[in-house]
DOFIMAR-373322 format. One line per 4 residues: number of its first residue (from 0); their letters; for each residue x, y, z of C-alpha. Coordinates in steps of 0.5 Angstrom, whole numbers, plus 500, padded with zeros to 3 digits. Layout:
// residues N
NUM) a) X Y Z ~ ...
//
This chain:
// residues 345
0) xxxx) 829 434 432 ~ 836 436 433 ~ 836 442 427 ~ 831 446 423
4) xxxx) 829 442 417 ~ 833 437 418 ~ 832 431 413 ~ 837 427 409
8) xxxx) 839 431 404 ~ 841 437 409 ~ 846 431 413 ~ 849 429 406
12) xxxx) 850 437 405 ~ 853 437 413 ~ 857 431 411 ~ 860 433 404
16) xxxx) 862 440 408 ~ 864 437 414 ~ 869 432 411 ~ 873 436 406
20) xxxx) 875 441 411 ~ 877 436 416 ~ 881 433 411 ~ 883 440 409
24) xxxx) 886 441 416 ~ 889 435 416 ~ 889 429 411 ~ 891 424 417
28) xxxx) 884 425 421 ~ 879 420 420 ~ 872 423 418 ~ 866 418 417
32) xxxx) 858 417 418 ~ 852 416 418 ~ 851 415 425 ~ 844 411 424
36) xxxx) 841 410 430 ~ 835 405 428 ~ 830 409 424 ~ 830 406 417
40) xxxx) 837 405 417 ~ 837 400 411 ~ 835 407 407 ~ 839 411 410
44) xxxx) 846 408 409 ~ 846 405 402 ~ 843 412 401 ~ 850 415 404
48) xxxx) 854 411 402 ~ 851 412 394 ~ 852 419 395 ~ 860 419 398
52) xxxx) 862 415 392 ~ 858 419 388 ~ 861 426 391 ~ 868 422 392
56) xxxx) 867 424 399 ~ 872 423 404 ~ 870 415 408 ~ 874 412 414
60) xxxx) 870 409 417 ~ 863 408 418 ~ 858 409 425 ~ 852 407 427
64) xxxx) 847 407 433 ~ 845 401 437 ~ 839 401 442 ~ 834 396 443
68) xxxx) 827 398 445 ~ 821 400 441 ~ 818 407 442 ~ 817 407 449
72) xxxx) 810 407 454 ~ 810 414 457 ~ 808 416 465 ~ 810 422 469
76) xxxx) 817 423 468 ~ 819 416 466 ~ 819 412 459 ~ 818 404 460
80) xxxx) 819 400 454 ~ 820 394 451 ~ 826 390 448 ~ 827 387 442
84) xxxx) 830 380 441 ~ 837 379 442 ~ 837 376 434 ~ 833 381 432
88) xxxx) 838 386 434 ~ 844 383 432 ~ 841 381 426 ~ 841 389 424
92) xxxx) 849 389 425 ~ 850 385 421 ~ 844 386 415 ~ 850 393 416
96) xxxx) 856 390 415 ~ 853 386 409 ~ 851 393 407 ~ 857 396 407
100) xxxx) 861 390 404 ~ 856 390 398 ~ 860 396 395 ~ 867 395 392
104) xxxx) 870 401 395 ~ 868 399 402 ~ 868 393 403 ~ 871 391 410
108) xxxx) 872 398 412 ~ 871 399 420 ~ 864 400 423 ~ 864 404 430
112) xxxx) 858 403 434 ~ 858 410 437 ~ 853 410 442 ~ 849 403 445
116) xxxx) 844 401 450 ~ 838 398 452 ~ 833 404 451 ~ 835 411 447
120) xxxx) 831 416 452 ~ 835 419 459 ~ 829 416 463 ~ 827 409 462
124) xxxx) 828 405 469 ~ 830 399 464 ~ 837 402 465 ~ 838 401 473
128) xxxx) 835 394 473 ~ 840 388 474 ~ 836 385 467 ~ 840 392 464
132) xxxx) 846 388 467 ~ 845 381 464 ~ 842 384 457 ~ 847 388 456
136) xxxx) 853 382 457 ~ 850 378 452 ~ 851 385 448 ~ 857 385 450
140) xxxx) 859 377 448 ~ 858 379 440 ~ 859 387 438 ~ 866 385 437
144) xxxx) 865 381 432 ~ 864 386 426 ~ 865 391 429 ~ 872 396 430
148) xxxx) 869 398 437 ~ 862 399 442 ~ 862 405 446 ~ 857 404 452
152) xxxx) 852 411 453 ~ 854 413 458 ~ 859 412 464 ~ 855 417 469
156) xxxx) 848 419 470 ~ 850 427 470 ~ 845 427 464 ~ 841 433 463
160) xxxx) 838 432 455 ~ 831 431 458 ~ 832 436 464 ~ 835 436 471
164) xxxx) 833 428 473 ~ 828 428 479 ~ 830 423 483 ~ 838 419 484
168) xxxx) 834 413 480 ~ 831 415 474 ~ 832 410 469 ~ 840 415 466
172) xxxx) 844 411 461 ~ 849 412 466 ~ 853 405 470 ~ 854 410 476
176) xxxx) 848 414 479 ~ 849 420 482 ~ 852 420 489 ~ 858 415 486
180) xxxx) 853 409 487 ~ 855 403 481 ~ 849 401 478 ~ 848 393 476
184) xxxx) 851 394 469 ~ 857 397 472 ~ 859 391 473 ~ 858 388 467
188) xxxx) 863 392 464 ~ 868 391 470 ~ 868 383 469 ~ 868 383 462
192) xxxx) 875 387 463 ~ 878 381 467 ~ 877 377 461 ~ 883 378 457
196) xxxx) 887 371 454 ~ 884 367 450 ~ 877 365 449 ~ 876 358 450
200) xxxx) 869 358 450 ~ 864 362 448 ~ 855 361 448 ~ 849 366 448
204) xxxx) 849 366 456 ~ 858 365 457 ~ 865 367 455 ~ 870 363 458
208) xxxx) 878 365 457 ~ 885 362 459 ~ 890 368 461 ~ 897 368 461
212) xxxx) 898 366 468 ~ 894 359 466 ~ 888 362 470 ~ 881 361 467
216) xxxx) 876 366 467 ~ 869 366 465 ~ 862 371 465 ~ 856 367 465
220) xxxx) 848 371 465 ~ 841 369 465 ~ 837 374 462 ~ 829 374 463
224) xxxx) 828 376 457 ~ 820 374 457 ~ 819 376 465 ~ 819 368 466
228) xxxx) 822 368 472 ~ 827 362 470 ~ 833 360 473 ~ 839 357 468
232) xxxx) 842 350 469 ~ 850 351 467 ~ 855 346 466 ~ 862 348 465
236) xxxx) 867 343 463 ~ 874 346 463 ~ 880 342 459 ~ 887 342 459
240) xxxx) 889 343 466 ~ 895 340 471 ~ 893 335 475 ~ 892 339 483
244) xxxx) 886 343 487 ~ 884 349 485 ~ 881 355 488 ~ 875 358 485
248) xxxx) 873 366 486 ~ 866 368 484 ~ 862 374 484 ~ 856 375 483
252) xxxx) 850 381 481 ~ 842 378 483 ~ 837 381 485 ~ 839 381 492
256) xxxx) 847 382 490 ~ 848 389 486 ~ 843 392 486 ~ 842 399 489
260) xxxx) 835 400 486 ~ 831 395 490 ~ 834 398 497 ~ 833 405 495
264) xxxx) 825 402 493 ~ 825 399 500 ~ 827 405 504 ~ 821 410 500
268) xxxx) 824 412 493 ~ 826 418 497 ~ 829 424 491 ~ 834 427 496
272) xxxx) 838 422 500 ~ 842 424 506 ~ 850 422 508 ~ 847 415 512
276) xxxx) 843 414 505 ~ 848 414 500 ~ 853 410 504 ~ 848 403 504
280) xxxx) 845 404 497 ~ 853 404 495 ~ 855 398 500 ~ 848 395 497
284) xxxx) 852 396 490 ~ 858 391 492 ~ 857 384 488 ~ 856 378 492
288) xxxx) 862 373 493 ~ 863 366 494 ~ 870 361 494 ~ 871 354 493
292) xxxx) 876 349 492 ~ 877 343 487 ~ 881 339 484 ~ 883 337 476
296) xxxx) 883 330 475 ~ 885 327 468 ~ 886 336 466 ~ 879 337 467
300) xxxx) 875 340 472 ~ 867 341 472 ~ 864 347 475 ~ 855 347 476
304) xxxx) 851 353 476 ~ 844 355 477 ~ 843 362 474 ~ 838 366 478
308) xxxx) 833 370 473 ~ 838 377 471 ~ 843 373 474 ~ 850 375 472
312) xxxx) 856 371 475 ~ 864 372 474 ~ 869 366 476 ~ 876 365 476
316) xxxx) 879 359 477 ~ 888 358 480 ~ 892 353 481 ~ 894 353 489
320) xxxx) 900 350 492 ~ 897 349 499 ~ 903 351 505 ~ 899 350 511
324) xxxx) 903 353 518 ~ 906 347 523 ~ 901 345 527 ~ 895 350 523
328) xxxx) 889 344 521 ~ 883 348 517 ~ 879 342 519 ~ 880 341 527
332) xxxx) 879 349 526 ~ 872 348 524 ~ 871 342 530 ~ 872 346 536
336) xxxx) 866 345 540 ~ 863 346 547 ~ 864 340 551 ~ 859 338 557
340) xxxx) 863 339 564 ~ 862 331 567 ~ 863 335 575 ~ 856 338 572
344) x) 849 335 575
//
């Protein structure tokens, strides 16, 4: 589909040209392939790596595709579709890489996942749920394992394969709708962001780490894979502390928090939207957020949360030295009340 009579042998031709005048260029420039995307891809990378090795072609690197949706239902303009099961879909990275160490001359090279997502099409509403969001940080949780890097398909919703999109929410592989509107996956990526330090926990529905200033931070999700309605029970015990009160900052994308698609529903699905539109569905895209505090007894502190279905939530946990004013009482300021005037009948 993307030139005329294409097959394989016309991709290794493509590859066997492409990469001696790279190198030709420049010998410090990497090239590699074969960029499977999910169509007999076992075939094919054995197929490619035969051949490089009997070419003695230039291989850097190897890269991929990762989508994980079947052949979608179509209807109008939009594409539906169902998902695989995440240990399908991580077991075909993983049947890759032991592909790719099966060969002497290959084994441990990088594998770069140049285009991932939910579902391959420009059109499935899949892409602007908060199920998006929640699927995705599971991806997120294990990508990094066997592969040099991941790159998301695509930051915007400016995306023009399948024509110009009829309406702000079309279902666009972007993190950010037209009209500067954060979709619920934007977020996935923004909290994985702050989780850098040392990963102190890690499980299919989380990812807690230490940073360098003594903080934890951690990302927990819940997707509805089966469409259950099922809300996950997460108990969290953090090790190792100082003794002390501690402050607890959460934010959090539901389908109530986050999640700009179900007000644009709710205002008629309208395909052009005015100054006055754009802003509500932009603030109805801001995370919920949440404080607390508690304390550390013994080095530990336990924490408790009842995910909603795709519910996707960050926490950050600070030591505090609390410094109250003089005079300034949080719990007399939470007492103050009316009093009956006893000159009153």
């Amino acid at each position: 589909g993307f030139w005329k009579d294409a097959n394989m042998e016309e991709y290794f031709k493509l590859y066997e040209y492409s990469s001696k005048c790279i190198k030709e260029v420049d010998e410090c420039l990497r090239v590699g392939g074969p960029a499977i995307c999910g169509v007999d891809d076992e075939r094919w990378l054995r197929s490619f790596l035969d051949f490089v090795k009997e070419k003695k072609l230039p291989l850097d690197f190897v890269s991929r595709h990762h989508y994980t949706s079947y052949m979608p239902k179509r209807n109008g303009h939009y594409a539906y579709i169902d998902l695989h099961e995440p240990a399908n879909a991580f077991g075909w990275l993983e049947k890759s890489r032991d592909i790719v160490d099966s060969y002497e001359e290959y084994k441990g090279m990088e594998i770069y996942i140049t285009e991932f997502n939910t579902s391959y099409v420009p059109n499935a509403p899949v892409h602007d749920t908060v199920f998006n969001a929640a699927y995705v940080a599971h991806m997120l949780s294990r990508l990094g394992d066997k592969h040099a890097s991941y790159s998301y398909w695509t930051f915007g919703d400016i995306f023009e394969e399948f024509g110009v999109p009829f309406t702000p929410f079309h279902g666009g592989f972007g993190l950010v709708a037209n009209g500067n509107i954060k979709k619920p996956t934007f977020y996935t990526f923004a909290f994985y962001k702050k989780l850098k330090g040392e990963c102190i926990f890690k499980n299919d529905n989380a990812v807690i780490v230490k940073a360098k200033d003594g903080s934890i931070r951690g990302l927990l999700w819940n997707p509805d894979y089966y469409n259950e309605k099922k809300n996950l029970e997460s108990n969290i015990q953090i090790e190792g502390l100082d003794d002390g009160e501690y402050f607890v900052l959460e934010r959090f994308v539901d389908d109530n928090h986050a999640n700009p698609l179900k007000m644009w529903h709710e205002m008629g699905e309208p395909s052009s939207l005015d100054n006055t539109q754009k802003e509500l569905l932009r603030k109805s895209a801001e995370p919920g957020m949440a404080s607390s505090n508690v304390f550390s007894n013994g080095g530990k502190i336990a924490l408790s949360y009842n995910l909603n279905p795709n519910e996707l939530r960050y926490f950050e946990i600070k030591k505090i030295k609390r410094s109250s004013d003089d005079g300034y009482d949080y719990e007399a300021v939470l007492a103050q009340k009316c009093v009956p005037d006893e000159n009153q009948a």
